[in-house]
Gaussian input, Z-matrix of N, CA and C with variables (Angstrom, degrees):
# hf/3-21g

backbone

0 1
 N
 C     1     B1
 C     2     B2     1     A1
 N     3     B3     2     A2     1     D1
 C     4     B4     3     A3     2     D2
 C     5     B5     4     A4     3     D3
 N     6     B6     5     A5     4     D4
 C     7     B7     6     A6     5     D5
 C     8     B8     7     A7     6     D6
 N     9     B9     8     A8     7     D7
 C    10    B10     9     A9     8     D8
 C    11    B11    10    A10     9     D9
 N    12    B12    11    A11    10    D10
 C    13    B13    12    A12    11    D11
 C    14    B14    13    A13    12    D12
 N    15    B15    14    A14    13    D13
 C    16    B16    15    A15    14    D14
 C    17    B17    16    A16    15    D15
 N    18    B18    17    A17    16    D16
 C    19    B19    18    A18    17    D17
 C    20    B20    19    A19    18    D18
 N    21    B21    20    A20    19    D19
 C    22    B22    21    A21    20    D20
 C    23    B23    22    A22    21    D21
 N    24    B24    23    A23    22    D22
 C    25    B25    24    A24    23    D23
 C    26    B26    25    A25    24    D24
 N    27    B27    26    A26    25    D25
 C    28    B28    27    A27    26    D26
 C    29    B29    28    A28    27    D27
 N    30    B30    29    A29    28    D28
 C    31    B31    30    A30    29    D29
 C    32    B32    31    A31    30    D30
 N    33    B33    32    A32    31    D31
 C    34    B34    33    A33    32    D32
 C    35    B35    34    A34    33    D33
 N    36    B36    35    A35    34    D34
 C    37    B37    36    A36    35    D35
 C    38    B38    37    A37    36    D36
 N    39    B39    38    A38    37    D37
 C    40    B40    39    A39    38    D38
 C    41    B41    40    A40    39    D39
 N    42    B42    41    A41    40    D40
 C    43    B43    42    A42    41    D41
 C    44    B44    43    A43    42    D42
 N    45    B45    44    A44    43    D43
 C    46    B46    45    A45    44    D44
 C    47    B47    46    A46    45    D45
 N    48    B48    47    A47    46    D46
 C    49    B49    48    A48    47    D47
 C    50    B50    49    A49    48    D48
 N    51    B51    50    A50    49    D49
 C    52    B52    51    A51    50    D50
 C    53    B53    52    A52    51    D51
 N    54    B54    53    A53    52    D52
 C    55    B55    54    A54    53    D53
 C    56    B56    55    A55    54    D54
 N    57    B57    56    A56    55    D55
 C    58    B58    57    A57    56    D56
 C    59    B59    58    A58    57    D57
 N    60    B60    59    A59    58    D58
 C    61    B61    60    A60    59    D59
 C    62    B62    61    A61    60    D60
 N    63    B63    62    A62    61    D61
 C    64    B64    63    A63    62    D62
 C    65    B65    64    A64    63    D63
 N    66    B66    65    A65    64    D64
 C    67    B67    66    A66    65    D65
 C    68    B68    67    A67    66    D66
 N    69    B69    68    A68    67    D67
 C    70    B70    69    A69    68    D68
 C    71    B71    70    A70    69    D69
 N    72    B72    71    A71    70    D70
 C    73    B73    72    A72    71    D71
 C    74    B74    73    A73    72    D72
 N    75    B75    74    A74    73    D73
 C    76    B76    75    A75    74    D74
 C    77    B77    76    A76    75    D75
 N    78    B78    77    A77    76    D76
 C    79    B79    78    A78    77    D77
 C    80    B80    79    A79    78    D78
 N    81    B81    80    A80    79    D79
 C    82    B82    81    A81    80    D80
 C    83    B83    82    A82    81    D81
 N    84    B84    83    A83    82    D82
 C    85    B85    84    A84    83    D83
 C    86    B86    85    A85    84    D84
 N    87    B87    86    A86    85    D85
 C    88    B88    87    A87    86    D86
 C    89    B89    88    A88    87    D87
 N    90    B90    89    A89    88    D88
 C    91    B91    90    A90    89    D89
 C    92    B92    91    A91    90    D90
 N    93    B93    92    A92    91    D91
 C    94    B94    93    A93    92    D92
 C    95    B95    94    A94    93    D93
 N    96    B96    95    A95    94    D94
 C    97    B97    96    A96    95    D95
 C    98    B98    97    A97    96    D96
 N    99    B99    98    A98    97    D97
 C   100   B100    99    A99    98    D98
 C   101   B101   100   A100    99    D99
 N   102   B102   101   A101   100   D100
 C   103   B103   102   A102   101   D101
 C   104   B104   103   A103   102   D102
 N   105   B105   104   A104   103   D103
 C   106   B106   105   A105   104   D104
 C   107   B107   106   A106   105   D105
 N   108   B108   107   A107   106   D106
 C   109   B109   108   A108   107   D107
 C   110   B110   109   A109   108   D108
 N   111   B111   110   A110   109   D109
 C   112   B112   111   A111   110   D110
 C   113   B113   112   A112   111   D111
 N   114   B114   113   A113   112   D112
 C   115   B115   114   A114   113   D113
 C   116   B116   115   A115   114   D114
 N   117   B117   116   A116   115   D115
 C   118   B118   117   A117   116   D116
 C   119   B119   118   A118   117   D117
 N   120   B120   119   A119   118   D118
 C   121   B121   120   A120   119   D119
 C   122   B122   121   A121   120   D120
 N   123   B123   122   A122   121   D121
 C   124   B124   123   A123   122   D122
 C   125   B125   124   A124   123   D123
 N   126   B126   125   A125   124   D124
 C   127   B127   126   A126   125   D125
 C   128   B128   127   A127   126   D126
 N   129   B129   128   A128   127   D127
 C   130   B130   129   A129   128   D128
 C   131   B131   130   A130   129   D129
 N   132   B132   131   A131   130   D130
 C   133   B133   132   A132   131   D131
 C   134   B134   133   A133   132   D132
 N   135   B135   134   A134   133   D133
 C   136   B136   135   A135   134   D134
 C   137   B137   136   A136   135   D135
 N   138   B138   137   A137   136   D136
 C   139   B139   138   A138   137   D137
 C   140   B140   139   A139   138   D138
 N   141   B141   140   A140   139   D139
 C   142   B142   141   A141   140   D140
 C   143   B143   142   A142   141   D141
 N   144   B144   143   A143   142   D142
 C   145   B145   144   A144   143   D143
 C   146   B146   145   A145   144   D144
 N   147   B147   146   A146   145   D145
 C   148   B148   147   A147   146   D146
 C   149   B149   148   A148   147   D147
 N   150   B150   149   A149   148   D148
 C   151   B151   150   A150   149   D149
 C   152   B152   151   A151   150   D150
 N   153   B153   152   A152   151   D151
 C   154   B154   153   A153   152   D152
 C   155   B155   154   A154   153   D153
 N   156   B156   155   A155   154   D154
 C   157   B157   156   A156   155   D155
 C   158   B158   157   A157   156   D156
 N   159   B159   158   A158   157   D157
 C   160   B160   159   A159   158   D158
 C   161   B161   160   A160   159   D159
 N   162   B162   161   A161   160   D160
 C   163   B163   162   A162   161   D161
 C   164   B164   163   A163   162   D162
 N   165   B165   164   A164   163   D163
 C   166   B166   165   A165   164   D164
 C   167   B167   166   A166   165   D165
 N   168   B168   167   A167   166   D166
 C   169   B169   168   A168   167   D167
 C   170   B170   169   A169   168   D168
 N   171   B171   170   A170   169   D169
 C   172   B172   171   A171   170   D170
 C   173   B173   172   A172   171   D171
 N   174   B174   173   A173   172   D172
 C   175   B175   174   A174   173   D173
 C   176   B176   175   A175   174   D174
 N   177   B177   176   A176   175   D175
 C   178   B178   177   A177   176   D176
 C   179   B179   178   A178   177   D177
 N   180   B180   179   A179   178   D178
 C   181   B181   180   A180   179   D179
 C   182   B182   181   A181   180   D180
 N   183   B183   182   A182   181   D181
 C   184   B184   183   A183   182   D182
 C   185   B185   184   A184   183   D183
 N   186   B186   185   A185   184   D184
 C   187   B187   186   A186   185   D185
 C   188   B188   187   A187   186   D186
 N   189   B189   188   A188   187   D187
 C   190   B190   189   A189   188   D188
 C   191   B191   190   A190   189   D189
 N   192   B192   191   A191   190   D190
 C   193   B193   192   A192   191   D191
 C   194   B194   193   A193   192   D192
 N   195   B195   194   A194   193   D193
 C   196   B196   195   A195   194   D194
 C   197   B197   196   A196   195   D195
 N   198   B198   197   A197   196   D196
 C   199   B199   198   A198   197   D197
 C   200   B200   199   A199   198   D198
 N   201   B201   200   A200   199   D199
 C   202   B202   201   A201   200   D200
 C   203   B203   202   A202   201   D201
 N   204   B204   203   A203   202   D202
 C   205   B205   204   A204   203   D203
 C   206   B206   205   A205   204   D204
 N   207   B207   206   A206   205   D205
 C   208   B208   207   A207   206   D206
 C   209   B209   208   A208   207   D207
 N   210   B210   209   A209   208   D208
 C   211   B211   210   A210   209   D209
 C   212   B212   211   A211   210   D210
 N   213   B213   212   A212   211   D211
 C   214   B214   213   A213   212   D212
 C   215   B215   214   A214   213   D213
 N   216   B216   215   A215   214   D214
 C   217   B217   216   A216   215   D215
 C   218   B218   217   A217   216   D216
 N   219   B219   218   A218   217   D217
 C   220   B220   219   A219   218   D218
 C   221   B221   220   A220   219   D219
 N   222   B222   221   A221   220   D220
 C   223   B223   222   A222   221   D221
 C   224   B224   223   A223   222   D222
 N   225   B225   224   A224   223   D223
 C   226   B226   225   A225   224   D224
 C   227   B227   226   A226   225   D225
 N   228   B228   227   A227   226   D226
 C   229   B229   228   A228   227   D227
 C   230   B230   229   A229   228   D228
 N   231   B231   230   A230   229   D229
 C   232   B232   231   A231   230   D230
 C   233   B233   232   A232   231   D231
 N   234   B234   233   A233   232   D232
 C   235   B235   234   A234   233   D233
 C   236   B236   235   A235   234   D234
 N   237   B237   236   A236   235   D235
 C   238   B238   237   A237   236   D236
 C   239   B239   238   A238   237   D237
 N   240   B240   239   A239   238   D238
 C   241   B241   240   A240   239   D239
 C   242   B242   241   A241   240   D240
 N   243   B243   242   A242   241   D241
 C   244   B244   243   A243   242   D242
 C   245   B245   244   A244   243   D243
 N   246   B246   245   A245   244   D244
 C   247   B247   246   A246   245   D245
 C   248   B248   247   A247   246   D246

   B1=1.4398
   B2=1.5252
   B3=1.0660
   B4=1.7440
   B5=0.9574
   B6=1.5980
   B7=1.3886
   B8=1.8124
   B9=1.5154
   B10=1.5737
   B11=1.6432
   B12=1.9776
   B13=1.1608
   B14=1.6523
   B15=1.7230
   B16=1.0958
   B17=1.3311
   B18=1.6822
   B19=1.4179
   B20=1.3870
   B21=1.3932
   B22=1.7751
   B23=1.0349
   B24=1.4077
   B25=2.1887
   B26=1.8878
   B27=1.2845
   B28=1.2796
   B29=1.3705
   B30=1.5271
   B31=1.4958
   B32=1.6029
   B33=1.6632
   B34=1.2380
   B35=1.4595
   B36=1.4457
   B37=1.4405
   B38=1.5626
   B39=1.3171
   B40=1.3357
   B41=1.6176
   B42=1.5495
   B43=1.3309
   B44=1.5692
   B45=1.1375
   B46=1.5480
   B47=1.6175
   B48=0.8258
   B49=1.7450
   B50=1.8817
   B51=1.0436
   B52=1.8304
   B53=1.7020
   B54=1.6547
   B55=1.5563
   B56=1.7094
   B57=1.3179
   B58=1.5160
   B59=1.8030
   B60=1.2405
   B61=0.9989
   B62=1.5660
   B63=0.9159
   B64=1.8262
   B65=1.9353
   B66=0.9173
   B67=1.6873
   B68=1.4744
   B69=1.4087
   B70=1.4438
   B71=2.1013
   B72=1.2581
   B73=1.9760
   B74=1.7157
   B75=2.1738
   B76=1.6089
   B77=1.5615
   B78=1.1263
   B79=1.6023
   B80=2.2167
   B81=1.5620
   B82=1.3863
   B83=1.4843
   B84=1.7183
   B85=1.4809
   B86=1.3988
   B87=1.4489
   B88=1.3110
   B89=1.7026
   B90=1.3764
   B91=1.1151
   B92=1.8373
   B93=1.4946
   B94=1.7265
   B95=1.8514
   B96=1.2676
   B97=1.5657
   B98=2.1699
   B99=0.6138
   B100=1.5920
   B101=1.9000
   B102=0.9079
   B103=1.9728
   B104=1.7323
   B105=1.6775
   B106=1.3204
   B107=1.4379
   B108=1.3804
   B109=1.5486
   B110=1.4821
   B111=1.7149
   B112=1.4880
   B113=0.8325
   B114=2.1732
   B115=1.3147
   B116=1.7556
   B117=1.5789
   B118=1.7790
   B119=1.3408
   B120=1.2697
   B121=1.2258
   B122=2.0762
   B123=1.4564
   B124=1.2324
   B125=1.7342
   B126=1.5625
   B127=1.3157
   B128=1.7142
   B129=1.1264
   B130=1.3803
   B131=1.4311
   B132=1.4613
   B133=1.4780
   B134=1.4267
   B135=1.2904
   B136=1.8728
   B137=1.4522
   B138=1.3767
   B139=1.3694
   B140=1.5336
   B141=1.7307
   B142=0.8490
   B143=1.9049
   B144=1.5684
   B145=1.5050
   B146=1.5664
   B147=0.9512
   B148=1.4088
   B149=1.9493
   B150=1.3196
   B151=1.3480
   B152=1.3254
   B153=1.2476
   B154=1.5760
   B155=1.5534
   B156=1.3709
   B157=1.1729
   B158=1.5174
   B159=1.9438
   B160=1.4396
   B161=1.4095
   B162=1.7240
   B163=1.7087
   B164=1.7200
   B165=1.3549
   B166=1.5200
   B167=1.5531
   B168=0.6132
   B169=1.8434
   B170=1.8078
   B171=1.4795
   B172=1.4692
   B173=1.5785
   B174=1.3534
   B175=1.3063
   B176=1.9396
   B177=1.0226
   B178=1.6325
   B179=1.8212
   B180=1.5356
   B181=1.7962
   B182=1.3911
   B183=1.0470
   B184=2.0288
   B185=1.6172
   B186=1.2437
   B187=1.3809
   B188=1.4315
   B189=1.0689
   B190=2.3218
   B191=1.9918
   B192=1.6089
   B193=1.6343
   B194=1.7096
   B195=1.4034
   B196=1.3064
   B197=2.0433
   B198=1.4923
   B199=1.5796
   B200=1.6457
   B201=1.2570
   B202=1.3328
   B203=1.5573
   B204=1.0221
   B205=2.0549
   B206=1.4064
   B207=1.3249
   B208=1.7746
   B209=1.2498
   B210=1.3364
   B211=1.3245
   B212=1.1092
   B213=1.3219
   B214=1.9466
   B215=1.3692
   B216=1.8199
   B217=1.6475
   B218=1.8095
   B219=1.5044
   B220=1.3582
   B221=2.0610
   B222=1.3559
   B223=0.8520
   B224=1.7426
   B225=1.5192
   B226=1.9167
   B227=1.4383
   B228=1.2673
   B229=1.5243
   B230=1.9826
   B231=1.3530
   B232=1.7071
   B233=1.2818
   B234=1.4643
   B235=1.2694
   B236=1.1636
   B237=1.5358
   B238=1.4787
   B239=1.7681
   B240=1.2478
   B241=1.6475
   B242=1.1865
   B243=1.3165
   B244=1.7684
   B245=1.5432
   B246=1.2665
   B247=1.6910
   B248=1.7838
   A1=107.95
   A2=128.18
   A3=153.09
   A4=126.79
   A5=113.73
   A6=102.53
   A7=90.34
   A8=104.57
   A9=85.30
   A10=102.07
   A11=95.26
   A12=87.34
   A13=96.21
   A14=123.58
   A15=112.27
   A16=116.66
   A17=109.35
   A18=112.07
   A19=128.03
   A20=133.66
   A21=131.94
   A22=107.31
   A23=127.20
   A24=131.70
   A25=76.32
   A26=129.72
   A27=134.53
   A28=114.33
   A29=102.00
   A30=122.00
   A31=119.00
   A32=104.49
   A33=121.31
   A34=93.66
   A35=120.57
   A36=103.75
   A37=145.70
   A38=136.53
   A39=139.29
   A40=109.05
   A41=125.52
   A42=134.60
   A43=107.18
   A44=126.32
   A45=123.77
   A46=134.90
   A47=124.34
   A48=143.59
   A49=99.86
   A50=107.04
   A51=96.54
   A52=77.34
   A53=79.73
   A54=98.04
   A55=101.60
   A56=105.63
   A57=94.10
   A58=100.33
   A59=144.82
   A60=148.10
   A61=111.76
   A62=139.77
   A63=143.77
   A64=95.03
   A65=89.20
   A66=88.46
   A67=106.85
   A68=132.61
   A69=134.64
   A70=108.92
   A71=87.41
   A72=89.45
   A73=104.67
   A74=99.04
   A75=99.98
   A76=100.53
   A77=112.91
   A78=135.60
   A79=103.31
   A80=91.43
   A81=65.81
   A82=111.82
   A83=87.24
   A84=113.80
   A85=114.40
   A86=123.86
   A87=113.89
   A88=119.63
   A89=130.72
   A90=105.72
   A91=130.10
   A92=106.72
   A93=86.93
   A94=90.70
   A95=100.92
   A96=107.70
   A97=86.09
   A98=132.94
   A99=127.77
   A100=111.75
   A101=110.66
   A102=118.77
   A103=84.01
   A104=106.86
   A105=111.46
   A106=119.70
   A107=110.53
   A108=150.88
   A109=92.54
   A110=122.32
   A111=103.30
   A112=95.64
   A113=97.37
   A114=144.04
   A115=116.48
   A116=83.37
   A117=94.10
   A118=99.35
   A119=119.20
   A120=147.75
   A121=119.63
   A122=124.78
   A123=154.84
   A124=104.15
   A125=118.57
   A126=96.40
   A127=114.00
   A128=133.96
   A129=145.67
   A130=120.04
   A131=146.07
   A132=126.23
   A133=108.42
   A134=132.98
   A135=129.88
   A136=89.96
   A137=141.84
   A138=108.96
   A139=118.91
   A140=137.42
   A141=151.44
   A142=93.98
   A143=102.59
   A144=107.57
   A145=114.85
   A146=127.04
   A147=121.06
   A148=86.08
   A149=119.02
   A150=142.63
   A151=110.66
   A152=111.46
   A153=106.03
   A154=106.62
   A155=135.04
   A156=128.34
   A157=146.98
   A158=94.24
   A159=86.50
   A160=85.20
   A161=121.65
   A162=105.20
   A163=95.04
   A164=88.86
   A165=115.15
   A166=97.72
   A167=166.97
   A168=163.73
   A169=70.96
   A170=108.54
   A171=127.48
   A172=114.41
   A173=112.45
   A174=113.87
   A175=87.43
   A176=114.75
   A177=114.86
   A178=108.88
   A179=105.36
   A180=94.11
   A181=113.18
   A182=94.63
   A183=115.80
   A184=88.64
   A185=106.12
   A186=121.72
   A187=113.33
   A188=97.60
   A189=98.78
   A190=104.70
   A191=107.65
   A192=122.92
   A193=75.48
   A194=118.24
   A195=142.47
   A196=97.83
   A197=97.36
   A198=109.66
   A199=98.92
   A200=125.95
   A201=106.72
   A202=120.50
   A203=101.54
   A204=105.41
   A205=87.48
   A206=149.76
   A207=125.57
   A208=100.00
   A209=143.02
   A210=152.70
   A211=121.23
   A212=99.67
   A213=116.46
   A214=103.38
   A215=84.00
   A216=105.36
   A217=113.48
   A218=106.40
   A219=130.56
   A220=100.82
   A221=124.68
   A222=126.95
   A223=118.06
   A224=107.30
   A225=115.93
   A226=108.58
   A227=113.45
   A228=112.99
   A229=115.84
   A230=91.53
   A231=123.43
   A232=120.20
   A233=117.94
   A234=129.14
   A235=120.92
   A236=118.37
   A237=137.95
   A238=94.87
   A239=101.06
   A240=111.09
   A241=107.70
   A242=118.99
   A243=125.42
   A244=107.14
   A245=128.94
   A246=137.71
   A247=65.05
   D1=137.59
   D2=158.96
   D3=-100.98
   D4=105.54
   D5=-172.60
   D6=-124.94
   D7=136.36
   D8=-178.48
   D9=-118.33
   D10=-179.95
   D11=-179.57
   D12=-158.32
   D13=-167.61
   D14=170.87
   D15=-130.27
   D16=131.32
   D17=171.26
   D18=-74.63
   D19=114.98
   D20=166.58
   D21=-52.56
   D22=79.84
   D23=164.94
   D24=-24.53
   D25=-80.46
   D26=-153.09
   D27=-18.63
   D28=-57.86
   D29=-164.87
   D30=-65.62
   D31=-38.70
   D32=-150.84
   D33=-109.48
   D34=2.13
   D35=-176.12
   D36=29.22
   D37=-125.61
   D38=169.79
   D39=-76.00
   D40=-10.11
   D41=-148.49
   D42=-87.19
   D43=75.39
   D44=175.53
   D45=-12.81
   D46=89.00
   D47=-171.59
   D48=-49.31
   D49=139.41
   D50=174.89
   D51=-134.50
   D52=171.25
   D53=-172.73
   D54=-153.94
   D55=158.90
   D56=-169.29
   D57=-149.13
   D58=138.74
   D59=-136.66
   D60=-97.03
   D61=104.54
   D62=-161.72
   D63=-67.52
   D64=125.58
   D65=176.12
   D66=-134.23
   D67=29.05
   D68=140.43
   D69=-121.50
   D70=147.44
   D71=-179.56
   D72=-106.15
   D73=11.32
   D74=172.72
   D75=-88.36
   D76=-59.70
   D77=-164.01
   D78=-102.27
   D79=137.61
   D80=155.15
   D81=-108.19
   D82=120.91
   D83=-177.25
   D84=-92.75
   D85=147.69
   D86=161.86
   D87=-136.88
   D88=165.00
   D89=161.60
   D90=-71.28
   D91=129.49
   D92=174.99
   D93=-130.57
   D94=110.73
   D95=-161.51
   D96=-109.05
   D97=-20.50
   D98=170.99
   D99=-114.71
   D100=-169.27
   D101=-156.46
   D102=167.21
   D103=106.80
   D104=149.50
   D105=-133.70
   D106=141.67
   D107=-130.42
   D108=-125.19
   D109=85.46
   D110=179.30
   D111=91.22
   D112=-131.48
   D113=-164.21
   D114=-96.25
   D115=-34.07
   D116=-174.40
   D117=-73.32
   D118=172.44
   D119=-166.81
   D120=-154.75
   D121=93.56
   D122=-134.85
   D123=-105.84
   D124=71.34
   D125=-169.79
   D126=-65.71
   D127=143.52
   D128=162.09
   D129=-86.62
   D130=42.35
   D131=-157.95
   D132=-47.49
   D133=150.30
   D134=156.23
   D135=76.31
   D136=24.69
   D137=173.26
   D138=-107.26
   D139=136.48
   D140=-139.73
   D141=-123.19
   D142=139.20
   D143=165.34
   D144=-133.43
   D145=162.03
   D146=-172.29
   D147=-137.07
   D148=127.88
   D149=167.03
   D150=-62.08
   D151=116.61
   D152=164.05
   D153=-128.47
   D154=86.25
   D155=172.38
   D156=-64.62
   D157=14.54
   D158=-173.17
   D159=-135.64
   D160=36.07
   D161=132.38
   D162=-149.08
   D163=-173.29
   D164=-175.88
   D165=-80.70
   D166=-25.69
   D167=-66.03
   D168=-149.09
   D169=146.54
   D170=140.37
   D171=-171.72
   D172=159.53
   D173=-133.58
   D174=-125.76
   D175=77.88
   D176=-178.18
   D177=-103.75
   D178=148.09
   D179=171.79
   D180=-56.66
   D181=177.29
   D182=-171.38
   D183=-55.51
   D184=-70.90
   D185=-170.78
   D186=-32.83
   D187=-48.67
   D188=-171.49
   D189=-85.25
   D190=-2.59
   D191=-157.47
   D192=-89.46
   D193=-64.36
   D194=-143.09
   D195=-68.44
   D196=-42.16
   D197=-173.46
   D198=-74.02
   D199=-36.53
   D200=-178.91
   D201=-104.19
   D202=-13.71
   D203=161.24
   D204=-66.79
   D205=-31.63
   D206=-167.29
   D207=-88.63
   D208=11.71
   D209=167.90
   D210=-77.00
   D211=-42.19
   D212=-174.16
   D213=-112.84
   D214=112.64
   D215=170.48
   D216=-54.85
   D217=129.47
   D218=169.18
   D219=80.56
   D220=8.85
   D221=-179.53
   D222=-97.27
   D223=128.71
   D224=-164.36
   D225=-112.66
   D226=94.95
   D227=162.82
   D228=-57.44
   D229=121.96
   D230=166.70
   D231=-108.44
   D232=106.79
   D233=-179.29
   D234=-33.74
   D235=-37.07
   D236=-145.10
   D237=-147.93
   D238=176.96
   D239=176.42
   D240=-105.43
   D241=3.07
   D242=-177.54
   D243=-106.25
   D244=5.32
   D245=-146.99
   D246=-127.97

């Protein structure tokens, strides 16, 4: 699948553009088979992301939630929105 689009040189300046290959024509799906944290580096085998660029919202296990809240100084992972 091809889906195109256009980059602003303006916007994006010297800053290298990545791109990543949609492999469902339900969702745009992509592969995101790694998650790095820092320095570390998180293999994922089989893992799938779907882009949503018009919020902050993302939906990761406890485990990869838990590894990058310990990244950010003074920052407390809550299981829930009621914690």
């Amino acid at each position: 699948m091809l889906i195109e689009g256009y980059i602003d040189d303006e916007l994006v300046g010297d800053q290298k553009v990545h791109y990543a290959n949609v492999v469902s024509d339900k969702w745009w799906t992509y592969a995101s088979v790694t998650l790095t944290v820092g320095d570390e580096k998180y293999d994922r085998p089989g893992n799938v992301a779907i882009p949503d660029t018009g919020t902050s919202l993302a939906l990761l296990a406890d485990d990869l939630c838990e590894k990058i809240y310990a990244k950010i100084p003074g920052a407390k992972y809550a299981p829930s929105c009621v914690d």
